[in-house]
N, C-alpha and C positions, 0 to 999 in steps of 0.2 A: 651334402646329402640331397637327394632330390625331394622335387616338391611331394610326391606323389610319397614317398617312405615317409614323409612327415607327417604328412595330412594321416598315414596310416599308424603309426604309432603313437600320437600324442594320444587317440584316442585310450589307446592299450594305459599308460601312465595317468588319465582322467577316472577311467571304467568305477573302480572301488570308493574314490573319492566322493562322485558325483551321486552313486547309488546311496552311501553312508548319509548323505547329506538331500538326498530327497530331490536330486536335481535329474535332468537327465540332458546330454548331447545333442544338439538341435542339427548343428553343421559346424562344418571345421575350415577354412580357407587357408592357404599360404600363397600369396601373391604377391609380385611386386609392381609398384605402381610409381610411376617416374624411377626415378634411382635407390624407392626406398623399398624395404620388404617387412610385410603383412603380415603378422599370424592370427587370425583372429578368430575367437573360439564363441560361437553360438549356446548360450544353455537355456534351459526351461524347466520350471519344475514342475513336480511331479503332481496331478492330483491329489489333494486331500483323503483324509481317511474314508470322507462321504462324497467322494468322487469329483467335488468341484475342482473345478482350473486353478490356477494359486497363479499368479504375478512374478516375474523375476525381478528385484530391487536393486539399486547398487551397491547396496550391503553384500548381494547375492552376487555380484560380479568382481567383486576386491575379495571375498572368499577365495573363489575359484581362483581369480589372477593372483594373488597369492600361492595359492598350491604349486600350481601349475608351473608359477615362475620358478619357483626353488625347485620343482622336477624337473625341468628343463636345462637348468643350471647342473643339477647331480649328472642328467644323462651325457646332456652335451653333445645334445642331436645336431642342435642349428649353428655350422660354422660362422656363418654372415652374420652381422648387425640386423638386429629388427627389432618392429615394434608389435609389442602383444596386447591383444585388445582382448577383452571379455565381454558381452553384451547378450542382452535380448533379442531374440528373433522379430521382437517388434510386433505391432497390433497387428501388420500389414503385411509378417511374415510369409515369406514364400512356400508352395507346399511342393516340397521335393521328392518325398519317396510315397510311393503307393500308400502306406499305413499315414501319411499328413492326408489324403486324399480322405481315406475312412475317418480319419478320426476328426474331420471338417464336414463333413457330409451335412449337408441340410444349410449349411450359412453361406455365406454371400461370399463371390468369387469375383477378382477380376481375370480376365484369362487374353494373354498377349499370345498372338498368334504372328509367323511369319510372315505368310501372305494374308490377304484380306477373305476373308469367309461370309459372301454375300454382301459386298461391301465395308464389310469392317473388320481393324483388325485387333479392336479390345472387346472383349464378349462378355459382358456383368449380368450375372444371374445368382441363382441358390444352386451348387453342387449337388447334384439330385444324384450322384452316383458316378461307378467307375468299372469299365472293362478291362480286362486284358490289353486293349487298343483302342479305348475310346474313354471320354469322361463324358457326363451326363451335366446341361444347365435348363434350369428351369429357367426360365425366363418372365418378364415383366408380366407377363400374356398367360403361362403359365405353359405356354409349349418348351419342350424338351428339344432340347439344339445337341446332338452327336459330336464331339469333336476328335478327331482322330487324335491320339496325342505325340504323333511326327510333327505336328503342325502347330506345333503348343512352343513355343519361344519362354514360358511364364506363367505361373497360375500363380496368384498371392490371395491372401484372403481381403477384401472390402473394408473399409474402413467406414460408416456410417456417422457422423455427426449431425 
């Protein structure tokens, strides 16, 4: 099966599971790297009843890798050997789709760009916002840096210690 029908229906076989249990699909990968192949499923959970972030644990990742393995085994999507990961997007998680952009807004951004943009090509600021074709960095100074996002290789969020 190809990568692309995979990456599209594990999600279909997660959907119920992950909503029952308060979790929600972060990103999905199927890659292979050297001679081996990758599945590896991103989750996050949901906010709280009183809206705060909640932590993903490894209790909360043998959950999932659990389900997941035995639905994968009933479907019998994946003809090849491989290996299934289940994990947290991590503090330092990448923000992929337009709704990570919103729902990051105001916190600290690193942003990898292709070429260099005034000299540089990592841009750390606060997410001050996002366009149709543009995301918004506040910067150290407090000026607002436009960045087209053709030119965006990576946005993750900051990690502060």
């Amino acid at each position: 099966m190809s990568k692309k029908k995979i990456t599209e229906l594990v999600p279909e076989l997660l959907e119920s599971f992950l909503a029952d249990n308060q979790y929600e699909l972060f990103n999905i990968e199927y890659v292979k790297e050297g001679k081996d192949w990758f599945l590896r499923i991103y989750i996050d959970r949901l906010p709280d009843a009183y809206g705060n972030e909640q932590s993903v644990g490894i209790d909360d990742c043998e959950k999932v890798s659990r389900f997941i393995s035995d639905k994968l085994d009933e479907a019998d999507l994946i003809e090849r050997n491989y290996y299934l990961e289940v994990s947290s997007p991590g503090l330092d998680r990448p923000l992929l789709k337009e709704s990570d952009y919103i729902k990051h807004q105001g916190k600290l951004v690193e942003v990898f760009l292709y070429k260099a943009l005034d000299g540089k090509k990592v841009i750390s600021g606060e997410l001050a916002g996002t366009t149709e074709e543009n995301i918004l960095i506040k910067d150290e100074n407090g000026k607002i840096i436009e960045i087209s996002k053709d030119k965006i290789a990576k946005t993750k969020l900051a990690v502060i210690f």
